[in-house]
C-alpha positions as CSV (number, residue, x, y, z in Angstrom):
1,X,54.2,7.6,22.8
2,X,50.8,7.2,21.0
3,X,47.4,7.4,22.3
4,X,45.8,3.9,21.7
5,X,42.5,5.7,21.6
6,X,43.5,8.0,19.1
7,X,44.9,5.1,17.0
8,X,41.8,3.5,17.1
9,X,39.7,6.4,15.1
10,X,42.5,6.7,12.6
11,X,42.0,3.3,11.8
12,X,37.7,3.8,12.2
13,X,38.2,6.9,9.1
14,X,40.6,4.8,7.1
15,X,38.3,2.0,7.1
16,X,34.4,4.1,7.5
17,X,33.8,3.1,3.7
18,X,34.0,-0.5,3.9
19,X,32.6,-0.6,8.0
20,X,29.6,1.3,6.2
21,X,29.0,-1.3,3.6
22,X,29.4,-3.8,6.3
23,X,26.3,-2.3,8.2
24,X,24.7,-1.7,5.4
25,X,24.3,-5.3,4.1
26,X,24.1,-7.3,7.2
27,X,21.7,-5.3,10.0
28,X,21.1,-7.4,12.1
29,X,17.8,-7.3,14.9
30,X,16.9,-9.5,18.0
31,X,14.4,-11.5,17.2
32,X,12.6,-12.0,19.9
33,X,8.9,-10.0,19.6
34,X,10.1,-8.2,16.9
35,X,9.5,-8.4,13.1
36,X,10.9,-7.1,9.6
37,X,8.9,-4.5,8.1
38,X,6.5,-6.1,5.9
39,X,6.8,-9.7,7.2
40,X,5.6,-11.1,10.8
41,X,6.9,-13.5,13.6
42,X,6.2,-16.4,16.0
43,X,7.3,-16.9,19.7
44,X,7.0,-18.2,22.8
45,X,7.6,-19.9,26.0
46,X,7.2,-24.1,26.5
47,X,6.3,-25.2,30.1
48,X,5.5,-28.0,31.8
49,X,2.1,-28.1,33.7
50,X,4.3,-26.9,37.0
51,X,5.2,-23.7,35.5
52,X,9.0,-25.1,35.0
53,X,10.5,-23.9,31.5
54,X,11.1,-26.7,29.3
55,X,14.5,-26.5,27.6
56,X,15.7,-28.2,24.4
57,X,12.2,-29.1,23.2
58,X,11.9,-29.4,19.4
59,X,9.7,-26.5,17.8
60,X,8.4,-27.0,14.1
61,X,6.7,-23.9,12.5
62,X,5.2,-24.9,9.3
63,X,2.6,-23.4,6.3
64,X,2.1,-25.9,4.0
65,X,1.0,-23.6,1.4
66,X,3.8,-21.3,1.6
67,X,6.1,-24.2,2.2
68,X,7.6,-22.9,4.8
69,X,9.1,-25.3,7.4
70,X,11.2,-23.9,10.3
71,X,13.3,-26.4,12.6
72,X,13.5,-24.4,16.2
73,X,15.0,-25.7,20.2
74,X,14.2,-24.1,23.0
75,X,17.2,-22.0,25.1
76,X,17.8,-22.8,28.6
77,X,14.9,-20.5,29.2
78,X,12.4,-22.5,27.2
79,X,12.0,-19.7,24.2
80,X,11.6,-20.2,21.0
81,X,11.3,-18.1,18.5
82,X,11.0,-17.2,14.5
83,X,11.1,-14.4,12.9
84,X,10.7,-13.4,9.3
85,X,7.6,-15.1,8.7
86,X,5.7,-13.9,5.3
87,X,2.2,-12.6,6.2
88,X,-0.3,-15.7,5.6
89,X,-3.1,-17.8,7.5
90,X,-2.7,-21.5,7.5
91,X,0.5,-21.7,10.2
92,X,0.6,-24.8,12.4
93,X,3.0,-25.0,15.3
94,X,4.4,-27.8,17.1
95,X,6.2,-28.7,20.3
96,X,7.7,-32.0,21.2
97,X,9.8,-33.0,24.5
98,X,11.2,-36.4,25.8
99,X,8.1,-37.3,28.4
100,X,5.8,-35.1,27.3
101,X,2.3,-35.2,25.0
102,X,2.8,-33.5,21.6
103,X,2.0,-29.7,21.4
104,X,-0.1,-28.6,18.0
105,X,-1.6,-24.9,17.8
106,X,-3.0,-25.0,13.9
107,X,-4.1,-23.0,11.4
108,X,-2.9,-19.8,13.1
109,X,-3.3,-16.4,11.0
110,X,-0.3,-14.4,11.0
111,X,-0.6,-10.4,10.2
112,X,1.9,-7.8,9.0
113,X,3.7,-7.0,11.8
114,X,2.8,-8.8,13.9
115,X,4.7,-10.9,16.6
116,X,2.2,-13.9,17.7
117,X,3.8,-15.0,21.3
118,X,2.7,-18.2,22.3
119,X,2.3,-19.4,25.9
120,X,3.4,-23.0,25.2
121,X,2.0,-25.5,27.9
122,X,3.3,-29.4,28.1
123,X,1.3,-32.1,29.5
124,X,2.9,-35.1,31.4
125,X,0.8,-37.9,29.1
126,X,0.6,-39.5,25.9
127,X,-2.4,-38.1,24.9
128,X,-2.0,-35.3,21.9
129,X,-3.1,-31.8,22.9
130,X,-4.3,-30.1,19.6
131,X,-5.0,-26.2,20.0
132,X,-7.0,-24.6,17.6
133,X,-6.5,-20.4,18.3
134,X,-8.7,-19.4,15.1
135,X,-11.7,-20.5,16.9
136,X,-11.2,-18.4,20.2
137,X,-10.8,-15.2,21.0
138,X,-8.4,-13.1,19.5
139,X,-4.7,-13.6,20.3
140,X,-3.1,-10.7,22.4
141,X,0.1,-9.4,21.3
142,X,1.4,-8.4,24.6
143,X,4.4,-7.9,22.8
144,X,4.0,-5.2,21.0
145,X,4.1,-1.1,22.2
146,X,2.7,0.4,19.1
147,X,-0.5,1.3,18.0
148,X,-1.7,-0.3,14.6
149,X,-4.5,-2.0,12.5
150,X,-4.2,-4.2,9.5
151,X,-6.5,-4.3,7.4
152,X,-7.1,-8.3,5.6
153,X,-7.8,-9.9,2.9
154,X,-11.0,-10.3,3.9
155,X,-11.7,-6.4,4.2
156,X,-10.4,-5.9,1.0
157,X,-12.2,-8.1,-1.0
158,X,-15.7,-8.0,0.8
159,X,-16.2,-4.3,1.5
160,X,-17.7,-1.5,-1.2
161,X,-15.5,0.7,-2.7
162,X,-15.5,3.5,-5.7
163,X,-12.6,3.0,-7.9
164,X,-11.1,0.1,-6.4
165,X,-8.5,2.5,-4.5
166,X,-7.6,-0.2,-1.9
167,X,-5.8,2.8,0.3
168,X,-9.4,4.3,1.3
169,X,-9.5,1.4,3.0
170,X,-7.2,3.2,5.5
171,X,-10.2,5.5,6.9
172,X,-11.0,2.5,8.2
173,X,-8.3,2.7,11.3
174,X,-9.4,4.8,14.2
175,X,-8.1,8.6,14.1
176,X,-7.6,8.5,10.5
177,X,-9.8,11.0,8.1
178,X,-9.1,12.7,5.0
179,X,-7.5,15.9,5.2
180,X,-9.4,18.6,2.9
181,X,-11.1,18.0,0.0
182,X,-7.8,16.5,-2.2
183,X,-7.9,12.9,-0.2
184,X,-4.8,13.3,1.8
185,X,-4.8,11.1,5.0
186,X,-4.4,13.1,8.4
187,X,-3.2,10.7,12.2
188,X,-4.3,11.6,14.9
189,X,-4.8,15.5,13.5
190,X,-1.7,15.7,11.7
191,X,-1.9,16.7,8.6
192,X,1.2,15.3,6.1
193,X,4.3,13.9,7.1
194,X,3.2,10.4,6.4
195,X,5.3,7.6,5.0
196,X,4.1,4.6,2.4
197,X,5.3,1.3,2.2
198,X,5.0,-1.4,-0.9
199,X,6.1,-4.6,0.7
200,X,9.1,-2.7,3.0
201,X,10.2,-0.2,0.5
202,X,9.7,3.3,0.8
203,X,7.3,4.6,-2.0
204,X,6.0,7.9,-0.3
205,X,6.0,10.5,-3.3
206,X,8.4,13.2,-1.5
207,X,7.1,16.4,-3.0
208,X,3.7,16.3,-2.3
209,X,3.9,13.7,0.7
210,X,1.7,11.4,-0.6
211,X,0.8,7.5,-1.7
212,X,3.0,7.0,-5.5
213,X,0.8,8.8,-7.7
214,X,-0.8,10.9,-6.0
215,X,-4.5,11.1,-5.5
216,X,-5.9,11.7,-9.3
217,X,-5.5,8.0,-10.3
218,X,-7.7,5.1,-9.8
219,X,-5.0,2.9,-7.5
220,X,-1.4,2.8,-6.4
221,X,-1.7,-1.2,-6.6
222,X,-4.3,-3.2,-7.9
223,X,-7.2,-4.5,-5.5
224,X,-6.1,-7.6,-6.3
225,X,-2.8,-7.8,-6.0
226,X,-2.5,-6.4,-1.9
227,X,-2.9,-9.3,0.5
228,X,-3.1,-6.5,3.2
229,X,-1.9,-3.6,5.3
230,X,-0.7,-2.4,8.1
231,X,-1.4,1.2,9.4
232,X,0.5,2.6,12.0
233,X,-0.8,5.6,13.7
234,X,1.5,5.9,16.8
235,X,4.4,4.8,18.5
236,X,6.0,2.5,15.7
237,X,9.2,0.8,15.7
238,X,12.3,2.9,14.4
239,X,12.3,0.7,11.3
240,X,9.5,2.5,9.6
241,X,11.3,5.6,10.2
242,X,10.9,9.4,9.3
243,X,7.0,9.8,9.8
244,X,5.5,12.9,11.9
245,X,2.2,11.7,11.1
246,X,1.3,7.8,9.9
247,X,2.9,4.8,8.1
248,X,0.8,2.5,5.9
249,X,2.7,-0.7,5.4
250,X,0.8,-2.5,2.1
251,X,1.6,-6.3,1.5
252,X,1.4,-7.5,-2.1
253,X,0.3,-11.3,-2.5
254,X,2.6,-13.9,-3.1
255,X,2.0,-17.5,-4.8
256,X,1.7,-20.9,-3.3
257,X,1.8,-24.4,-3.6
258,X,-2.0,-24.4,-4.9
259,X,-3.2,-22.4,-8.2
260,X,-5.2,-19.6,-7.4
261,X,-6.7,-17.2,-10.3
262,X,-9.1,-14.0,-10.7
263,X,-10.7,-12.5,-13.9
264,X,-13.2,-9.4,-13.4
265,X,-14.6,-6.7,-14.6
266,X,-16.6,-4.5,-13.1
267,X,-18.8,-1.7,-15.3
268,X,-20.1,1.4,-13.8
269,X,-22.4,4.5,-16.3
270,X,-25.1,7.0,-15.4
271,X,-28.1,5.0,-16.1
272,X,-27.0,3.1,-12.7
273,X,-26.5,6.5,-10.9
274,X,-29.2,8.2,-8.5
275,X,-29.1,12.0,-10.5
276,X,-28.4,14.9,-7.5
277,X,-31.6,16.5,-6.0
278,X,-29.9,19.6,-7.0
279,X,-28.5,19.0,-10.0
280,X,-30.7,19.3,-13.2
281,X,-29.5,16.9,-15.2
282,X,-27.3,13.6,-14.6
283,X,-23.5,13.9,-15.5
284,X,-22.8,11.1,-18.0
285,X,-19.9,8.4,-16.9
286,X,-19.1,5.5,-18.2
287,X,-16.4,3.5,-16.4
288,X,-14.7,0.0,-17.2
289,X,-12.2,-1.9,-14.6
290,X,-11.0,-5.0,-15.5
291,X,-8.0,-7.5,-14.6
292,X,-6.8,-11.2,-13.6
293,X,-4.4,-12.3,-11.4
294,X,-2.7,-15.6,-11.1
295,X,-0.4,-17.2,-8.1
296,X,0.8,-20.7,-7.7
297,X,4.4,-22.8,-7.5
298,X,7.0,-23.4,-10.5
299,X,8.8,-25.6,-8.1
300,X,6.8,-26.6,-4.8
301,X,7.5,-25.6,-1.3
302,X,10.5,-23.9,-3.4
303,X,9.4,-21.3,-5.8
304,X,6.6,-19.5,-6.2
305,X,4.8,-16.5,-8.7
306,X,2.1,-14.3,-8.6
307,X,0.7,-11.9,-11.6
308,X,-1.5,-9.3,-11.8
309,X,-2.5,-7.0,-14.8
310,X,-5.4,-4.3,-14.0
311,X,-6.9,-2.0,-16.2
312,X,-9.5,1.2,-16.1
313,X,-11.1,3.1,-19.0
314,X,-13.5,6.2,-17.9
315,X,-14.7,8.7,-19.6
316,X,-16.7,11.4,-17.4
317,X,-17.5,14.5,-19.3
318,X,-16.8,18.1,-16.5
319,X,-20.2,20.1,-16.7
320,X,-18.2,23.7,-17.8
321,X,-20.2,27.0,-17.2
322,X,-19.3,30.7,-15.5
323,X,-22.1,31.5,-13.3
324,X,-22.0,35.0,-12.3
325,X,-25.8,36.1,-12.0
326,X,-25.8,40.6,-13.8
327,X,-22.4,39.9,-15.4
328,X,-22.8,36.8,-16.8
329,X,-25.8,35.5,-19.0
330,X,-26.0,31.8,-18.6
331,X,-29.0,31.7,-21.2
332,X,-27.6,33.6,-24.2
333,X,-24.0,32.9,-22.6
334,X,-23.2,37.0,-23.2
335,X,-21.3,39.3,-21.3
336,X,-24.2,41.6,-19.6
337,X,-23.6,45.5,-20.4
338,X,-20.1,45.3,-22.4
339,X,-19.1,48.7,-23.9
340,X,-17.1,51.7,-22.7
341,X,-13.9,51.9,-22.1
342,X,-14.0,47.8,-23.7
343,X,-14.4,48.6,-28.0
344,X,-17.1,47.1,-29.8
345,X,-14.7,44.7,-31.1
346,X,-12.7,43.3,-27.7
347,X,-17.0,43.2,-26.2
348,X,-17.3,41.0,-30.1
349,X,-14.4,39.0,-28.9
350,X,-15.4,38.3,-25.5
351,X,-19.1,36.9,-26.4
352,X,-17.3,34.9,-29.3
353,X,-15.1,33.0,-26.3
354,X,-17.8,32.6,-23.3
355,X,-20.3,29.6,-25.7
356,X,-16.8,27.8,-25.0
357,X,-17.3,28.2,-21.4
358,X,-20.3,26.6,-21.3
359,X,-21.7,22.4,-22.1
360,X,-19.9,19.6,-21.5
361,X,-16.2,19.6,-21.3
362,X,-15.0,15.8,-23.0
363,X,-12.4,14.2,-20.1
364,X,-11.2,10.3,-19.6
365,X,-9.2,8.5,-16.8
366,X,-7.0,5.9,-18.5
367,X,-4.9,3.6,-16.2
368,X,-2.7,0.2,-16.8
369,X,-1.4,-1.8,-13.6
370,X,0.7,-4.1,-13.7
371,X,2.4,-6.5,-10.5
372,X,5.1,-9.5,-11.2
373,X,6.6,-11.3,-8.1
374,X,8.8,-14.3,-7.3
375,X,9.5,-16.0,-4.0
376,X,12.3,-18.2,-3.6
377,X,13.1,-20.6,-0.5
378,X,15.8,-22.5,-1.5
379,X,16.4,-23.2,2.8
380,X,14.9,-23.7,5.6
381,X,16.9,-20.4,6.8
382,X,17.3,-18.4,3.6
383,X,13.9,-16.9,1.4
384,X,14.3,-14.4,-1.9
385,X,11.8,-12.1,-3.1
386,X,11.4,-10.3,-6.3
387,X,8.6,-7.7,-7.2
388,X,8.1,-4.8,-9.9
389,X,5.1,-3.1,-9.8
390,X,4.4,-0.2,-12.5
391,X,1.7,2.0,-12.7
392,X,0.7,4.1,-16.5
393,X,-2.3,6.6,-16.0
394,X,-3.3,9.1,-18.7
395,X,-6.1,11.6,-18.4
396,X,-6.6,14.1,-21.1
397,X,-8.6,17.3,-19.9
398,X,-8.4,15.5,-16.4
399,X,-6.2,18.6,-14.3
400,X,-9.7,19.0,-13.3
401,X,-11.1,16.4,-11.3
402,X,-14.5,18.4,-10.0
403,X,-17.7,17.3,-12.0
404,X,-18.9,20.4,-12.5
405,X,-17.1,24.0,-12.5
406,X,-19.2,27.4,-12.8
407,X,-15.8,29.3,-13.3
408,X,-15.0,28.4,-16.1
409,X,-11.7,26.4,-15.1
410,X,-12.7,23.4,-17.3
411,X,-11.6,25.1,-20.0
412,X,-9.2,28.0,-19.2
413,X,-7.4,26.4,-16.2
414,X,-7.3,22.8,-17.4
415,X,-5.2,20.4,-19.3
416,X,-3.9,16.8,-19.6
417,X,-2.6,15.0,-16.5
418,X,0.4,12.0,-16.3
419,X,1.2,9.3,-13.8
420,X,3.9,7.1,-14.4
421,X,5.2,4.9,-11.4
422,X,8.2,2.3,-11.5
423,X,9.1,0.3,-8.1
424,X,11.2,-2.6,-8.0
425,X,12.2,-4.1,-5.0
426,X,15.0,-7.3,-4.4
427,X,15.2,-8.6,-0.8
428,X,17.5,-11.8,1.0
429,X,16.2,-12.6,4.5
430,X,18.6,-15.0,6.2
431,X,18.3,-16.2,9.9
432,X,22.3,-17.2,10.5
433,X,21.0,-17.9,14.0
434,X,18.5,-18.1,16.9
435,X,19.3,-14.6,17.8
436,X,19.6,-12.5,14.8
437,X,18.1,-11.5,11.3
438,X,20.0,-10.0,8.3
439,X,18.1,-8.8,5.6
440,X,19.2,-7.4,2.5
441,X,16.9,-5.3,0.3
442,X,17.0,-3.3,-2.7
443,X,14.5,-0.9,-3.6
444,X,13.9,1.0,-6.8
445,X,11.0,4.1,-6.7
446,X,10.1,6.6,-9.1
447,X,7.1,8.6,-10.2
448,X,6.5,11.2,-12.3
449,X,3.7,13.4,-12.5
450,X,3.2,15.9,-15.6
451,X,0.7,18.3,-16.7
452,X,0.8,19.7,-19.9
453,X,-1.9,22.1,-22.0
454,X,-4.4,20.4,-24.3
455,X,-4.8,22.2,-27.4
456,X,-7.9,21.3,-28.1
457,X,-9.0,23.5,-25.5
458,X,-7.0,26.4,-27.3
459,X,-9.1,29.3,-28.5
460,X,-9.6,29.4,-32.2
461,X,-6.5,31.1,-33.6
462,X,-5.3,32.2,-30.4
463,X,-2.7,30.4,-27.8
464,X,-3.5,29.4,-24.4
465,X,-6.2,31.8,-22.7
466,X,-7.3,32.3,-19.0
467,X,-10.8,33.6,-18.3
468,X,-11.3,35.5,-15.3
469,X,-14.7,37.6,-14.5
């Protein structure tokens, strides 16, 4: 006689490969206060004016830019809800029920990850009640368990900021601060262990633990091309996964129904530049960031594109000299008191190679940016999105990133640095029901970093040489 149970796991192993597949394309979540990593949510409770839930009332959430129209009833318990919402403002939600007035809360502003629970309230009348939450206080999300902050659009593109490097924003979020002096992000005192997100997908480099491309380039993603983001510094959702320390989930824009366009250029050289009341002379820079970007709809309320294409050019000499007052003469740029046991020739040699030590050291930051994205509804139930973002940065002599060294690294511990980022990412969101979510989503990450030796820098007639005094 057989064990049924231990039928049952034969037939689990024999079939784990296509039960993996299974889970794999169709995980499924509750939607009710929860949301899809890099998209948001509406719910809520309809009543009448005794507190009795109002079942099988007709709920329409709508963004007429995005056009997005969602179709919803109420349960037996009066809920409503619906998930998978793309981050945006402009939302307009509203109720109807056989005897009741008309329910409209408008222009609501939906963040990443957020899950906006409405408190849905029917009068007995004909009258219309029209609700306008952006003009009262901010909504509550008495949802939600995890501590966060997103930083919006309106953040991004109003506040100052060097570079353009839209993740400094992140200092921004209470119990976040640079760790050390090479721009890493520390939560809440850890230091590491962080994880990145470009619109869901995973683009933390895994060596170094950091945002793709590290921290030498201008931007992971153009200014202009993040809508915003969400940082996470505690008790997140298991979705985001695999993070000791942070999470820093960055929206890219999308297109819409109206034709929206950017062209800038922003310029930056010393002549602009306070020089340092220690410093005795002002480092020269000159520094060129320019772009466009373009969103609107190849087939209204169906299809939708956005571009971006961002470029920097700076050039920002290192101030090189070896400052080691009795051994080294800065002046005459000699070695001080050469001879015995060194030979007249090696003490020759050495004050042949320490001039080289010593000026200004030519460096450049050169960076290309580039985003592409397409948004498909082609349901009320069903939306596609398509992104690739790359990222090319070249910096010759730029291993280096001080602006000045009295070592004299500039020259004998430098080089030319190499960023190149790929990430693709494919996603199907389906809502098969009023309880569920299946997404789908590809993603496609990788960066490389390389350093390699310049040979200008080499010594005349010799190889590669290290100074050390």
């Amino acid at each position: 006689m057989q064990n049924p149970l231990l039928n049952m796991l034969k037939r689990i192993q024999e079939n784990r490969t296509w039960i993996a597949v299974a889970l794999f394309l169709f995980a499924s979540t509750a939607t009710f206060a929860q949301s899809v990593a890099g998209l948001a949510g509406i719910s809520g409770v309809v009543r009448d004016s005794s507190d009795a839930v109002v079942p099988n009332a007709t709920v329409v959430v709508s963004n007429e830019a995005k056009g997005i129209v969602r179709n919803l009833t109420t349960n037996q318990v009066g809920v409503f809800t619906a998930p998978a919402l793309p981050p945006a403002s402009g939302y307009n939600v509203s109720v109807n029920a056989s005897g009741f007035a008309t329910y409209d809360a408008n222009d609501l502003k939906l963040k990443v990850g957020a899950n906006l629970n409405l408190n849905v309230i029917l009068s007995i009348t004909r009258t219309i009640i029209d609700v306008d939450l952006m003009s009262s206080a901010g909504i509550i999300e008495d949802t939600k368990s995890g501590i966060s902050q997103v930083i919006g659009t309106r953040e991004i593109g109003s506040l100052p900021i060097n570079g353009r490097r839209v993740d400094s924003f992140v200092l921004l979020t209470p119990g976040v601060t640079n760790d050390g002096s090479f721009g890493l992000l520390t939560f809440r005192g850890v230091a590491g262990g962080n994880s990145f997100l470009l619109d869901g997908s995973d683009t933390t480099e895994q060596y170094f633990n950091e945002n793709a491309g590290r921290t030498r380039i201008a931007s992971q993603a153009s200014q202009d091309a993040v809508q915003e983001f969400q940082v996470l510094s505690a008790n997140f959702s298991a979705e985001h996964g695999r993070a000791s320390g942070g999470v820093v989930n960055t929206v890219t824009r999308s297109g819409s129904n109206d034709f929206h366009g950017t062209l800038y250029w922003f310029f930056r050289n010393r002549t602009l530049n306070a020089r340092d009341r220690y410093a005795s002379f002002n480092p020269p820079e000159v520094r060129h960031q320019a772009g466009f970007s373009a969103g609107g709809a190849l087939l209204k309320d169906k299809l939708f594109y956005f571009l971006n294409f961002d470029i920097t050019r700076r050039d920002f000499p290192i101030s090189s000299s070896i400052n080691r007052p009795g051994v080294i003469d800065g002046t005459t740029m000699r070695f001080l008191g050469c001879g015995a046991p060194a030979t007249t020739e090696q003490c020759s040699a050495i004050n042949n190679v320490l001039p080289r030590h010593f000026g200004l050291i030519n460096r450049q930051a050169n960076q290309e940016l580039g985003l592409g994205k397409l948004d498909w509804r082609p349901t009320e139930r069903n939306s596609f999105s398509a992104s690739m973002n790359f990222l090319h940065f070249v910096s010759p002599n730029g291993i280096q990133s001080a602006i000045a060294t009295t070592n004299g690294s500039a020259v004998g511990s430098n080089g030319d640095d190499a960023v190149r980022v790929r990430n693709a990412n494919v996603s199907w969101t389906s809502i098969p029901g009023a309880t569920s979510v299946n997404q789908f989503r590809f993603s496609w990450f990788t960066g490389r970093q390389a350093d390699t030796f310049n040979q200008d820098l080499f010594w005349p007639g010799m190889a590669l040489g290290s100074l050390t005094v």
